[in-house]
VMD Tcl script that builds the backbone (N, CA, C; Angstrom):
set m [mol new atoms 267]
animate dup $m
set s [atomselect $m all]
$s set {name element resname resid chain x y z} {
  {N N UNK 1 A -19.695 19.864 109.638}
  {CA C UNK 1 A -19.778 18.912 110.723}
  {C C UNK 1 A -20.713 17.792 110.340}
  {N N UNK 2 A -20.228 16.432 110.677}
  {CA C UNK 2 A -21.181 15.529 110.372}
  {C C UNK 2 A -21.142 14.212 111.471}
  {N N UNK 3 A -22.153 13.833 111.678}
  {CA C UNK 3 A -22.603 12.783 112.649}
  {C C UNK 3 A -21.320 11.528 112.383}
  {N N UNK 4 A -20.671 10.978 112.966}
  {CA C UNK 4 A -19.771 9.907 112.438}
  {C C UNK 4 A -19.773 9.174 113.776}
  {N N UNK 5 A -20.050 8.087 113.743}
  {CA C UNK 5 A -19.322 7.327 114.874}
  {C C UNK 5 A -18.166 6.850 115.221}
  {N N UNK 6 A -17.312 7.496 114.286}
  {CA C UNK 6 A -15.874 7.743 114.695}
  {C C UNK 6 A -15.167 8.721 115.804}
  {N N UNK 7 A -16.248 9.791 115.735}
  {CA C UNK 7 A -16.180 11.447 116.099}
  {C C UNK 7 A -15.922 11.087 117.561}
  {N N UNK 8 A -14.541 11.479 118.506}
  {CA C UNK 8 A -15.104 11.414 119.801}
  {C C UNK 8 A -15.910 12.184 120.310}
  {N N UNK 9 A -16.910 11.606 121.173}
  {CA C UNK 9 A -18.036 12.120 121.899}
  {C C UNK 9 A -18.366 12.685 123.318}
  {N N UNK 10 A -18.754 13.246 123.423}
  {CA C UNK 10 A -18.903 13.892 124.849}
  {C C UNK 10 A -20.506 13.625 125.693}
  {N N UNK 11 A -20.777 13.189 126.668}
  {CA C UNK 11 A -22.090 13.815 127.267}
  {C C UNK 11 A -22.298 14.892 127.735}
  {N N UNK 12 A -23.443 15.948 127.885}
  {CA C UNK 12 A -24.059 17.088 128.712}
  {C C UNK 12 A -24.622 17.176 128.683}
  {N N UNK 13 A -25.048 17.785 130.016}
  {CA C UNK 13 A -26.619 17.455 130.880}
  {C C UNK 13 A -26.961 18.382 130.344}
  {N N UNK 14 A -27.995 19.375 129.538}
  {CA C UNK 14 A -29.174 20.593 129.739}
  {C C UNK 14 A -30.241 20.340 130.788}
  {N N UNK 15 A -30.930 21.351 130.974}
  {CA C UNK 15 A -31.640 21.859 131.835}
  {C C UNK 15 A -33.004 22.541 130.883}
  {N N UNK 16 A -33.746 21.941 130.271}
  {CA C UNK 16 A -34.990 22.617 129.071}
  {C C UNK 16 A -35.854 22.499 129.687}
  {N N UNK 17 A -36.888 23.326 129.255}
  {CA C UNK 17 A -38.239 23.557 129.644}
  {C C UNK 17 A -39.015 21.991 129.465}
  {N N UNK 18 A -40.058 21.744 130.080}
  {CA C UNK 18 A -40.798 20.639 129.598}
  {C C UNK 18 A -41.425 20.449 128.473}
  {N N UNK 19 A -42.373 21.371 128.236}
  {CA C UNK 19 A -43.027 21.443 126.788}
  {C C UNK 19 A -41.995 21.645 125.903}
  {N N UNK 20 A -40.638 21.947 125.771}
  {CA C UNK 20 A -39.494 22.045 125.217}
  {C C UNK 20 A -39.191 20.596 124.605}
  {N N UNK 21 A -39.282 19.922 125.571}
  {CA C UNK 21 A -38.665 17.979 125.437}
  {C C UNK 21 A -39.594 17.651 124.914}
  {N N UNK 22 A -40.739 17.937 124.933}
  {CA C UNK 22 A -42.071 16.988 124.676}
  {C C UNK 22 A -42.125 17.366 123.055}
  {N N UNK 23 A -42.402 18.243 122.738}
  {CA C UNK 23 A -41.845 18.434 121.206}
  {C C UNK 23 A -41.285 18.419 120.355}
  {N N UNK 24 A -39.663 18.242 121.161}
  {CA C UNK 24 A -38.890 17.988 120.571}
  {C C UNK 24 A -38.860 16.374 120.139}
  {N N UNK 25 A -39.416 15.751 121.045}
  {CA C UNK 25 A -39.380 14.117 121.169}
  {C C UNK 25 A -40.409 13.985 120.172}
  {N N UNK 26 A -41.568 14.505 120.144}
  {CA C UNK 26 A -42.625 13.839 118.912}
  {C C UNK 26 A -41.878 14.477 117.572}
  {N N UNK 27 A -41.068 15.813 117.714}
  {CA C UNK 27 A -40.580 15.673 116.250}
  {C C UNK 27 A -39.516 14.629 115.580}
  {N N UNK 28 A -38.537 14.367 116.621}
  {CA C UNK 28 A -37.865 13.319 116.509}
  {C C UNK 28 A -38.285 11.964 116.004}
  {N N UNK 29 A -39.340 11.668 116.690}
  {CA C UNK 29 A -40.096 10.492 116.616}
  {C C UNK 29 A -40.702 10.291 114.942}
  {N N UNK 30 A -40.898 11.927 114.717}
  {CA C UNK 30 A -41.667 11.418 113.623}
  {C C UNK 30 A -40.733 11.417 112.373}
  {N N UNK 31 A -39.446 11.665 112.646}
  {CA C UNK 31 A -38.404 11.722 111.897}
  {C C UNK 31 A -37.630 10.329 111.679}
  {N N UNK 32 A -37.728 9.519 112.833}
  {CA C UNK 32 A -37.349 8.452 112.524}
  {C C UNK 32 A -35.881 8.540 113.784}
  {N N UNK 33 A -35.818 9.572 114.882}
  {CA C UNK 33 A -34.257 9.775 115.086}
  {C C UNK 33 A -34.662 9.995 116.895}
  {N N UNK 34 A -33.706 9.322 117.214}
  {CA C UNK 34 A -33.753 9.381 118.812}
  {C C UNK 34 A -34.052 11.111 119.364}
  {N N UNK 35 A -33.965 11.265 120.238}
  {CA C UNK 35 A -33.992 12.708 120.626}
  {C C UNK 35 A -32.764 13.103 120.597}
  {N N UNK 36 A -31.482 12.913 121.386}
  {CA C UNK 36 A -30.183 13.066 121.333}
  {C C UNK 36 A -29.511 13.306 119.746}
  {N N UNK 37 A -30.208 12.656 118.697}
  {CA C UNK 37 A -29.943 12.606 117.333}
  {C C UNK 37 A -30.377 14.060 116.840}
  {N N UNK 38 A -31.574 14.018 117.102}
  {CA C UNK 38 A -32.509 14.967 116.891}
  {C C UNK 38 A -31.519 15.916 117.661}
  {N N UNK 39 A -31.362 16.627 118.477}
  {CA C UNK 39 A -30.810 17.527 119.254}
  {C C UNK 39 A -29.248 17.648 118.619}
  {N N UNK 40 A -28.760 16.588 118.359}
  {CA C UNK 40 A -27.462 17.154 117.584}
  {C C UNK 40 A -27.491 17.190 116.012}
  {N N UNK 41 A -28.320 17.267 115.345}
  {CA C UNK 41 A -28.871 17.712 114.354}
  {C C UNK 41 A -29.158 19.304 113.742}
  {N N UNK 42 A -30.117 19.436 115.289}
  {CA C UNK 42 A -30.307 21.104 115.177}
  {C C UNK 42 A -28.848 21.596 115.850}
  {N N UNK 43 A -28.213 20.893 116.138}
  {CA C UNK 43 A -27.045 22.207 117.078}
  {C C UNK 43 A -25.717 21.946 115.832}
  {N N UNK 44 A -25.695 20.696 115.265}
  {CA C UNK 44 A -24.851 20.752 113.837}
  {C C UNK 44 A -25.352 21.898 112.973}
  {N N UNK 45 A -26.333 22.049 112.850}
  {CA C UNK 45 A -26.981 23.072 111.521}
  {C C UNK 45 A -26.550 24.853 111.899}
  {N N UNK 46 A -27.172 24.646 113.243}
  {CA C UNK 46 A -27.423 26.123 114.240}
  {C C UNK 46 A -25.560 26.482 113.415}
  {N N UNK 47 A -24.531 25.881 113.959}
  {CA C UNK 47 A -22.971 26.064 114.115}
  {C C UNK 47 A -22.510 26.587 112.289}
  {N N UNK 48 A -23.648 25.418 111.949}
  {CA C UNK 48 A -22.692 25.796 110.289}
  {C C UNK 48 A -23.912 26.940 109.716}
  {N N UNK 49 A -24.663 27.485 110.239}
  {CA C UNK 49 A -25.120 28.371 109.937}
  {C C UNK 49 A -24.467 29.352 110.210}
  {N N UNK 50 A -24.146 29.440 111.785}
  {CA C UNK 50 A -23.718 30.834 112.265}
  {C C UNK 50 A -21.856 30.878 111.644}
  {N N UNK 51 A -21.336 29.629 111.500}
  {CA C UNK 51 A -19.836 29.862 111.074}
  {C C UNK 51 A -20.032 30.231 109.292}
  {N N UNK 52 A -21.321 30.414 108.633}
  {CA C UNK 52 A -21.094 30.980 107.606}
  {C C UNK 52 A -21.651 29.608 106.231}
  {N N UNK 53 A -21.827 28.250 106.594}
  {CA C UNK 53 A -21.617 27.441 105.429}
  {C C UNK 53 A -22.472 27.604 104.873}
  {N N UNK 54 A -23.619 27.760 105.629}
  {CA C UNK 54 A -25.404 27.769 105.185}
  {C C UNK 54 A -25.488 28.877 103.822}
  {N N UNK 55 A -24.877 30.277 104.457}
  {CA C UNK 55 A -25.039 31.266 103.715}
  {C C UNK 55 A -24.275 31.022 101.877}
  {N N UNK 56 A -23.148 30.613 102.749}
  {CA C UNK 56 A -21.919 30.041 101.429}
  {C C UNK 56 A -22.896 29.360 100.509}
  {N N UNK 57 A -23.219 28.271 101.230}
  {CA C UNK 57 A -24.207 27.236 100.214}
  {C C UNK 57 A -25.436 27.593 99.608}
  {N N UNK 58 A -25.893 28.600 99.839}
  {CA C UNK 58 A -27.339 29.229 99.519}
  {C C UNK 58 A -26.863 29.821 97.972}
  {N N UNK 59 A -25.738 30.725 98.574}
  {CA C UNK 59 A -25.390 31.827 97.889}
  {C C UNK 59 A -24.629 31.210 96.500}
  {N N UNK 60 A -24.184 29.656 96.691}
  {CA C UNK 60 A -23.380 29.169 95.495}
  {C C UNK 60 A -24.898 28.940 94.394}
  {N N UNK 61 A -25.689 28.169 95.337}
  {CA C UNK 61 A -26.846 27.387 94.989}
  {C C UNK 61 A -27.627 28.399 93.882}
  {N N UNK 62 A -27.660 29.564 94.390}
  {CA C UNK 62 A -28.167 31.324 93.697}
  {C C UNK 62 A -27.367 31.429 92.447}
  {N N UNK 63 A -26.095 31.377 92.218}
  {CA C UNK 63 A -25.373 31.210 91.027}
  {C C UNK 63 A -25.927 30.558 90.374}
  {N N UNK 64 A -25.743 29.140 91.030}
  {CA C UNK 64 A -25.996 28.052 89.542}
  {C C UNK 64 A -27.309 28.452 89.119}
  {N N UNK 65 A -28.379 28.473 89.697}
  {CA C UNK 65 A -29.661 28.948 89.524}
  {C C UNK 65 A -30.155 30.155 88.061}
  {N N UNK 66 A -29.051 30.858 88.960}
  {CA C UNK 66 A -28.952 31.845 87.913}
  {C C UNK 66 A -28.112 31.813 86.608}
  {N N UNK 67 A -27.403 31.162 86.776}
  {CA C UNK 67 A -26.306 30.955 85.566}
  {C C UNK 67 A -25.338 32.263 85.216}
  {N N UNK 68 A -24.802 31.855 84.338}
  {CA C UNK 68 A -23.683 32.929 84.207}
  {C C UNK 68 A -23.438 33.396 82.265}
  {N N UNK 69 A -23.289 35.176 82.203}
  {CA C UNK 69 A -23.138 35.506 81.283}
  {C C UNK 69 A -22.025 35.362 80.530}
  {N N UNK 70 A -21.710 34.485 79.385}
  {CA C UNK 70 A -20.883 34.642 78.860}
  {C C UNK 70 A -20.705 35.115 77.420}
  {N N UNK 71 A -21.678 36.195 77.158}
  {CA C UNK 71 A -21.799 36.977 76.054}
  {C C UNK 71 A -22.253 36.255 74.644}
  {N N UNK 72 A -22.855 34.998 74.959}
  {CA C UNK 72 A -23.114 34.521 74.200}
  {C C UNK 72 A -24.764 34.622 73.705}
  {N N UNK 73 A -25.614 35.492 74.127}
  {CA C UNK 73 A -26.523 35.807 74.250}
  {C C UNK 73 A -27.534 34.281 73.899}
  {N N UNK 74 A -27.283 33.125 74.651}
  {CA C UNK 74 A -27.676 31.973 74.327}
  {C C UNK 74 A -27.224 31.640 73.474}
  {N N UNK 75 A -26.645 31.764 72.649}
  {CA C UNK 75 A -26.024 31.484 71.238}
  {C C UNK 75 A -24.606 30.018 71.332}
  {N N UNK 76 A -24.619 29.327 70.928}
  {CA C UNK 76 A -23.631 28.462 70.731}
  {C C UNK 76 A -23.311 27.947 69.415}
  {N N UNK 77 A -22.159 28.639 69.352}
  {CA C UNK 77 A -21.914 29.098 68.204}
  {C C UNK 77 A -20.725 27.243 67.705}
  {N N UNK 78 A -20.569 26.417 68.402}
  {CA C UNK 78 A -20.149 24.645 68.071}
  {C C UNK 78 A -21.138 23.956 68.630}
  {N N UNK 79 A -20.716 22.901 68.400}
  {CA C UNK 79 A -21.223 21.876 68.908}
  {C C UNK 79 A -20.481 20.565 69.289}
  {N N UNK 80 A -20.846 19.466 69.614}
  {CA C UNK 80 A -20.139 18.725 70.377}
  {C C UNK 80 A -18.954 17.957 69.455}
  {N N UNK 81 A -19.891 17.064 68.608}
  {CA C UNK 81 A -18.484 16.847 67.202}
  {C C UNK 81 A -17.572 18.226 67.251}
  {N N UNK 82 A -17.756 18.966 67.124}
  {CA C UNK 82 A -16.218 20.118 66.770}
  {C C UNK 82 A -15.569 20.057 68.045}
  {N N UNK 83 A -16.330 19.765 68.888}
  {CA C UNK 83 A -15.332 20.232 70.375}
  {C C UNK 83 A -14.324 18.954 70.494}
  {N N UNK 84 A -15.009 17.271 70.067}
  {CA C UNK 84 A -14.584 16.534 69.809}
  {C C UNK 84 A -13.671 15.922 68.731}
  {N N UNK 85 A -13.778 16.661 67.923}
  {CA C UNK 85 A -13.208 15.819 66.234}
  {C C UNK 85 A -11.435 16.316 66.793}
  {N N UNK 86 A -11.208 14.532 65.896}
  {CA C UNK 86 A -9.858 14.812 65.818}
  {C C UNK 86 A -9.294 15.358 64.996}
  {N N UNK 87 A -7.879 15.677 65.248}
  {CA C UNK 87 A -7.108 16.621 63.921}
  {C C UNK 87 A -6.732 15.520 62.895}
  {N N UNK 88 A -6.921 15.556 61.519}
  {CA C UNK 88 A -6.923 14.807 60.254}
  {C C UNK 88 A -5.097 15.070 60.575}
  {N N UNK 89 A -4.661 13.983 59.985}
  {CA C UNK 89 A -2.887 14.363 59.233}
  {C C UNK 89 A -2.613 14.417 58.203}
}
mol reanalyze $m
mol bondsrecalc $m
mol representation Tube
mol addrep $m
């Protein structure tokens, strides 16, 4: 999900605690992002967390990190000229 001003939009009212708004507004503020921004920010993230992307993306991120065995025990056994050179006739 991503912020677009293409996206049609909806309003709704909540009902939050006070010290709820008030924090939320100085974090906003110090972010650079209206409150409403701010608020659909955390409820974009909350969604692709709970539908799974967060985890997906962590878990790809853990791969690359880690890299992958390909029995080459570090070893590279060409190099780039061979991968490149053309065939002579």
């Amino acid at each position: 999900m991503r912020s677009d001003l293409r996206v049609e939009r909806q309003n709704v009212t909540l009902s939050l605690p006070k010290e709820l708004i008030k924090k939320s507004k100085v974090m906003a503020a110090q972010k650079d992002m209206s409150l409403s921004a701010f608020l659909r920010a955390a409820l974009e993230y909350k969604v692709r967390e709970e539908t799974g992307y967060e985890s997906a993306r962590k878990r790809q991120e853990g791969l690359l990190e880690k890299g992958f065995d390909f029995g080459t025990k570090g070893q590279v056994g060409f190099n780039r000229d061979d991968l490149h050179a053309r065939r002579k006739k």
